[in-house]
Steps between C-alpha positions, in 0.01 A plus 500: 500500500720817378261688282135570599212669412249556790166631352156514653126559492454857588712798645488467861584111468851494684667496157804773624516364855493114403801596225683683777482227728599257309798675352595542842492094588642397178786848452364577163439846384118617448408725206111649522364580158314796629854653574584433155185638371413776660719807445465805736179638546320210375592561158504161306834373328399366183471144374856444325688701830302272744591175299853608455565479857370233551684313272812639672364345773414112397837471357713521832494147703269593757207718581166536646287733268192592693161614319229423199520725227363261247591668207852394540489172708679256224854702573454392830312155457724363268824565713344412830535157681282601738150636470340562845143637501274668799144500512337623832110611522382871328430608869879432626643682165284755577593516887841520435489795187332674766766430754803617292343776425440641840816342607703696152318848481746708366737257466657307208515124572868341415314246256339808288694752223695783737256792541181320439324577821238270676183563354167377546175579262172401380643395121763234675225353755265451219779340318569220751109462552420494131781259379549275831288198365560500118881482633452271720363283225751610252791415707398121549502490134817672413717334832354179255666629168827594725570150584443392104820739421762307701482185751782616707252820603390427908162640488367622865193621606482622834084571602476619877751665762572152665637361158729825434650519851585078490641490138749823633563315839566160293767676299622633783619186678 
């Protein structure tokens, strides 16, 4: 296990804190595609900027690359050995956008593009209500097409806080 992709359901899954974690039990470095993506002020880099460095990143040895972003998820899927996925209920991806918020006003989280502020609005909530359930449907289906493009991949899914916490304290020991 030297290059993985952790991807989930929703924002507010654990997607950043799982990633840090485990690059912390198993000394690999942690990339979060929303740093990559978002330049200051929440402007968007484009498409061929936000691939390029990502490409950068699947060709060293080992990394963790944290996030969705769909449109570009065969740079990563084809270079990963490791695909771990997190689904936890709408309510607890909720809870916790909530919490990071209030916990982040004013502040720029390490896993987001320097000078992108913690924000919170009615457009990003709708989002994560409005797309929860087709994803969640849409992810069982594509985590099925991942493991057609290589049998070496090690295809996780991780579905409550119980399972995350033992599969870090597992590779812990």
């Amino acid at each position: 296990m030297n290059r993985i992709m952790v991807m989930g359901v929703s924002a507010g899954v654990g997607k950043s804190t799982f990633a840090r974690k485990l690059g912390e039990v198993l000394d690999i470095n942690v990339y979060h595609l929303d740093s990559l993506y978002w330049k200051p002020d929440w402007v968007e880099a484009s498409l061929e900027e936000f691939a390029a460095n990502q490409k950068k990143i699947v060709s060293l040895d080992q990394w963790i690359i944290e996030g969705n972003y769909s449109n570009t998820y065969d740079i990563r899927v084809q270079n990963a050995d490791t695909i771990i996925y997190l689904e936890l209920p709408l309510i607890f991806c909720l809870y916790r956008v909530f919490k990071r918020w209030i916990l982040n006003v004013g502040k720029t989280r390490p896993d987001m593009g320097k000078g992108c502020r913690e924000k919170l609005d009615y457009k990003f909530l709708k989002f994560i209500c409005t797309t929860y359930y087709p994803r969640k449907k849409k992810m069982k289906a594509r985590l099925q097409a991942f493991k057609g493009i290589g049998s070496q991949k090690n295809i996780i899914t991780l579905t409550n806080k119980k399972e995350i916490q033992s599969y870090l304290e597992t590779l812990s020991i």
